[in-house]
FIKOLZA-1660 file (N, C-alpha, C; in steps of 0.1 Angstrom, whole numbers, plus 5000, padded with zeros to 4 digits):
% residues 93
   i   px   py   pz ch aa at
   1 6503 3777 7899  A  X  N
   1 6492 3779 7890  A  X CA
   1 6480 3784 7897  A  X  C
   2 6472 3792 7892  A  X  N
   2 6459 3794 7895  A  X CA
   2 6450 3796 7886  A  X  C
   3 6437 3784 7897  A  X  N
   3 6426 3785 7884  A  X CA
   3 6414 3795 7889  A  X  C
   4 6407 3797 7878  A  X  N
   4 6395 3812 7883  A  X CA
   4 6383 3801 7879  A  X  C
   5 6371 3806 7882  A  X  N
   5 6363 3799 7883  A  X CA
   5 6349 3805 7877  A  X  C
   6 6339 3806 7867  A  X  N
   6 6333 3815 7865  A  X CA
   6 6318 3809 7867  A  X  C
   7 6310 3818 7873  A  X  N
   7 6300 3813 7878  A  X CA
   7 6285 3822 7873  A  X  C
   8 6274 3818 7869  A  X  N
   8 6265 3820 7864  A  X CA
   8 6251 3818 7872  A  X  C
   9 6246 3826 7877  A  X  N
   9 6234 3826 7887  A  X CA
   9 6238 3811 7894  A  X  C
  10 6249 3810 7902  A  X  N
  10 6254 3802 7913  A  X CA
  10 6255 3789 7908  A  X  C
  11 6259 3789 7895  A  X  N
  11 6264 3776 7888  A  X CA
  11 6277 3781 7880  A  X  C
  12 6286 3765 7883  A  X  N
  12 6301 3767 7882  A  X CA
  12 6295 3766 7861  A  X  C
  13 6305 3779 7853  A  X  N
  13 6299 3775 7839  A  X CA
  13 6315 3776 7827  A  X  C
  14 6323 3782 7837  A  X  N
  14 6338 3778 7834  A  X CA
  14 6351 3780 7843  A  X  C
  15 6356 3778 7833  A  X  N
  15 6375 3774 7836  A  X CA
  15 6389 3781 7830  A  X  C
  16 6396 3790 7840  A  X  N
  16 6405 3796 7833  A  X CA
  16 6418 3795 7840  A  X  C
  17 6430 3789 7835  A  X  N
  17 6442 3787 7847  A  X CA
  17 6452 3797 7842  A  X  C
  18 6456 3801 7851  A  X  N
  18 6470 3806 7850  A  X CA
  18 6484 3805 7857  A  X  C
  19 6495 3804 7847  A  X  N
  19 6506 3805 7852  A  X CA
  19 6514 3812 7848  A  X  C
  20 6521 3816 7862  A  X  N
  20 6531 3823 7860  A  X CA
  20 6545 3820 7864  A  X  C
  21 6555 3822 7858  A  X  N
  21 6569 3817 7858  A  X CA
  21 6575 3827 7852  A  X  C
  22 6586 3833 7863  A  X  N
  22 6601 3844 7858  A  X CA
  22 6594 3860 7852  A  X  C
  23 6582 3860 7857  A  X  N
  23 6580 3877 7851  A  X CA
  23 6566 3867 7835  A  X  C
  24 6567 3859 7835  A  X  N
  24 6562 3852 7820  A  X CA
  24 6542 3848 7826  A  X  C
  25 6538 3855 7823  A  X  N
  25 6523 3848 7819  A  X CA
  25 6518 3839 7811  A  X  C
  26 6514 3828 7815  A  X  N
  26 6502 3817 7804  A  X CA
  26 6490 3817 7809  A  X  C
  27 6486 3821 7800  A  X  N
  27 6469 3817 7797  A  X CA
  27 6466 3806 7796  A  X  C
  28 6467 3797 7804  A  X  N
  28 6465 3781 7798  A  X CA
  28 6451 3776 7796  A  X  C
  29 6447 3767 7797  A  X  N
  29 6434 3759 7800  A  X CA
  29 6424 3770 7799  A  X  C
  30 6412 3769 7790  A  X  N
  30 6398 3778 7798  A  X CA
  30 6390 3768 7789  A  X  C
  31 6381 3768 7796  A  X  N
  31 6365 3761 7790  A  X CA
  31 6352 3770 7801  A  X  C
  32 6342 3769 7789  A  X  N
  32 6332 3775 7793  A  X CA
  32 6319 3757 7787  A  X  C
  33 6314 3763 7797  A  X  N
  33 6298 3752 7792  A  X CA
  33 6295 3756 7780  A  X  C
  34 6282 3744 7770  A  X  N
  34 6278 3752 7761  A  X CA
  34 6267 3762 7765  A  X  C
  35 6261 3760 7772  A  X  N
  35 6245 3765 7775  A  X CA
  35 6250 3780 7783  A  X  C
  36 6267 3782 7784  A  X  N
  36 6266 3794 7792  A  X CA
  36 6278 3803 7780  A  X  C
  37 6278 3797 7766  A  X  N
  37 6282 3805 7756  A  X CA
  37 6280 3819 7753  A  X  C
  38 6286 3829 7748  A  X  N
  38 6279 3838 7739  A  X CA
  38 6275 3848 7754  A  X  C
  39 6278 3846 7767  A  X  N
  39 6272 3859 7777  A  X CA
  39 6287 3860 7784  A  X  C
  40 6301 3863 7776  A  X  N
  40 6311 3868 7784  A  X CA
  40 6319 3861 7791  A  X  C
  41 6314 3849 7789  A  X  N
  41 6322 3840 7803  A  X CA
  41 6337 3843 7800  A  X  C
  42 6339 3837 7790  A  X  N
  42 6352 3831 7781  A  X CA
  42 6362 3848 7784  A  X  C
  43 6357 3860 7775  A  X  N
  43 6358 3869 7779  A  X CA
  43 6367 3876 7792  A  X  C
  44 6352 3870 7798  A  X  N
  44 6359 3876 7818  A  X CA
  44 6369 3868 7821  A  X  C
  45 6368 3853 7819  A  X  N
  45 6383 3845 7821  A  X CA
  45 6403 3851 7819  A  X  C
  46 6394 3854 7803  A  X  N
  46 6406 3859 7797  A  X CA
  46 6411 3874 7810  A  X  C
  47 6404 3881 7811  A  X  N
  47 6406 3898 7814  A  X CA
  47 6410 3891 7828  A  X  C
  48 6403 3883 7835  A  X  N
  48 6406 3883 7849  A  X CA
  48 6421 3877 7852  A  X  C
  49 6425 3868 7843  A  X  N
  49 6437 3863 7839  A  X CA
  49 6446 3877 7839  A  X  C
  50 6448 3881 7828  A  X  N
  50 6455 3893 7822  A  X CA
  50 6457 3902 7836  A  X  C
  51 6441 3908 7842  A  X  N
  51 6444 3915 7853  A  X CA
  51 6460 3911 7864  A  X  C
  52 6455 3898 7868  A  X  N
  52 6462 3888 7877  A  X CA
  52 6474 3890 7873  A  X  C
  53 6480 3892 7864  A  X  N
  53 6495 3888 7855  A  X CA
  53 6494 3900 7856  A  X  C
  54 6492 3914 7850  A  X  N
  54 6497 3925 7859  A  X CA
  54 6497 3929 7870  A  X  C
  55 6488 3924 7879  A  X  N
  55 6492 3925 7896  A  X CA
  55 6507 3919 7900  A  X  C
  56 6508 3908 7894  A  X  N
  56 6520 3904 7896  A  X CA
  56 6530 3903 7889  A  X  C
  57 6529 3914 7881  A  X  N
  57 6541 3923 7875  A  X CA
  57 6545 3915 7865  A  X  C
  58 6541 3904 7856  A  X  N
  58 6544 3902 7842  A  X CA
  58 6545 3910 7836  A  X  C
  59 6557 3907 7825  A  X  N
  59 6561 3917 7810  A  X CA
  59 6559 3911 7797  A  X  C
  60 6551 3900 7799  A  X  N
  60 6554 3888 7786  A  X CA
  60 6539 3877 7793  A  X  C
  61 6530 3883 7782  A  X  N
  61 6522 3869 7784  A  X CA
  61 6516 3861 7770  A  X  C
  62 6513 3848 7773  A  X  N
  62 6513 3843 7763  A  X CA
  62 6498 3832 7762  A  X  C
  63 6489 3833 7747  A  X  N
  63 6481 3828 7751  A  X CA
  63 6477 3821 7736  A  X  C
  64 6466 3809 7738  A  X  N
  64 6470 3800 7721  A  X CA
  64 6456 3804 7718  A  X  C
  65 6451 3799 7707  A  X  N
  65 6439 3799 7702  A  X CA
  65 6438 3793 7687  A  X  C
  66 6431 3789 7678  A  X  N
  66 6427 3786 7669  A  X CA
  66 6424 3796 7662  A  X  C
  67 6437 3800 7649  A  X  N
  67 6434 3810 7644  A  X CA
  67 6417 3813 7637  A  X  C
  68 6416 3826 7636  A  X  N
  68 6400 3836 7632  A  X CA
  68 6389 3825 7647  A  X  C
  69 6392 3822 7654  A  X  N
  69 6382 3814 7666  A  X CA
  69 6376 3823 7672  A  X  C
  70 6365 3821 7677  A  X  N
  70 6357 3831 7695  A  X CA
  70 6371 3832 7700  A  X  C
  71 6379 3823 7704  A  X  N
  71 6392 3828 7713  A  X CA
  71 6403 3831 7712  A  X  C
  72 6403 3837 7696  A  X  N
  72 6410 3845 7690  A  X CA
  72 6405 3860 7696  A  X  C
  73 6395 3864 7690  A  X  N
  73 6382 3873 7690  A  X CA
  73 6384 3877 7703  A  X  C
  74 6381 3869 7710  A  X  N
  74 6381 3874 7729  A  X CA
  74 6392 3878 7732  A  X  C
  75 6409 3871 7727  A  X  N
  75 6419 3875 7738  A  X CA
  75 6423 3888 7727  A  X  C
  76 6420 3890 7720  A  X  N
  76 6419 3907 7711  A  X CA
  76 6410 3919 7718  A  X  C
  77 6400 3913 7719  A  X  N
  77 6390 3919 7724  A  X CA
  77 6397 3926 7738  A  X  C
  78 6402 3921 7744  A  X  N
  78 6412 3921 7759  A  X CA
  78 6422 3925 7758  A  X  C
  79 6427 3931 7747  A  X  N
  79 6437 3936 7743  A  X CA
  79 6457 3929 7740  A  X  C
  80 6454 3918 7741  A  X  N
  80 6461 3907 7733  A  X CA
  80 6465 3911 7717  A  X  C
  81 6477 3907 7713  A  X  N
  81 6475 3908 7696  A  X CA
  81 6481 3894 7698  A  X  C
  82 6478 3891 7684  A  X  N
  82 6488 3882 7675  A  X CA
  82 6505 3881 7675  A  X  C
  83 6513 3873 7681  A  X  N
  83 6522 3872 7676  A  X CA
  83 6531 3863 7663  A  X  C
  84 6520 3852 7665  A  X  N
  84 6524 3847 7649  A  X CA
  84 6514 3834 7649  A  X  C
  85 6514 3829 7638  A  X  N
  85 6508 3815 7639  A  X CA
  85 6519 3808 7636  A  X  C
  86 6509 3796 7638  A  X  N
  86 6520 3784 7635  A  X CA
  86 6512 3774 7626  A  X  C
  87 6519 3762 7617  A  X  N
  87 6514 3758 7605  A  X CA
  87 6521 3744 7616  A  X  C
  88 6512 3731 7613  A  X  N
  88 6514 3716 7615  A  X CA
  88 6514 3711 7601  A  X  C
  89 6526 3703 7602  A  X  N
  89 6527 3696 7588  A  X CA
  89 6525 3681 7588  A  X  C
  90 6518 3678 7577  A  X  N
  90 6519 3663 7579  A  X CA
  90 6519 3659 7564  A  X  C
  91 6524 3642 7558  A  X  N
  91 6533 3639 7552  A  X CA
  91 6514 3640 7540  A  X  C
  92 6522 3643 7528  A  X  N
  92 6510 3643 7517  A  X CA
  92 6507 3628 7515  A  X  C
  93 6496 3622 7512  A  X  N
  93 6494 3609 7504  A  X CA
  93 6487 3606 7492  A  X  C
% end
């Protein structure tokens, strides 16, 4: 795994890990501060990720989000699509 680190006039302001396994990319874990919102961070995480995973020759990467989210938005933005959502069921009462 590797994590990236994003920094903001010499303050740590997020968090982005990646793994890679068999040719396969994950986008795992990212957090950004709130107060360093809304200036790219989240963004650069994602792309600097993505770069990484084609340096090292992935063919398949995979990344989650909360459908219509900012990190929907971003990993599109970066050239990511949709491959499907997924629905959680739970019992009616």
């Amino acid at each position: 795994m590797v994590v990236f680190i994003a920094s903001l006039q010499d303050e740590d302001v997020g968090i982005g890990s990646l793994y890679i396994n068999d040719g396969t990319a994950i986008l795992a874990a990212s957090a950004v501060k709130p107060k360093a919102r809304n200036q790219g961070v989240h963004q650069a995480l994602i792309q600097i990720r993505i770069n990484e995973a084609l340096k090292k020759n992935c063919s398949f990467m995979i990344g989650h989000a909360k459908f219509a989210s900012i990190s929907q938005n971003n990993m599109e933005r970066c050239g990511l699509r949709m491959a499907y959502t997924k629905s959680i069921w739970t019992e009616a009462k």
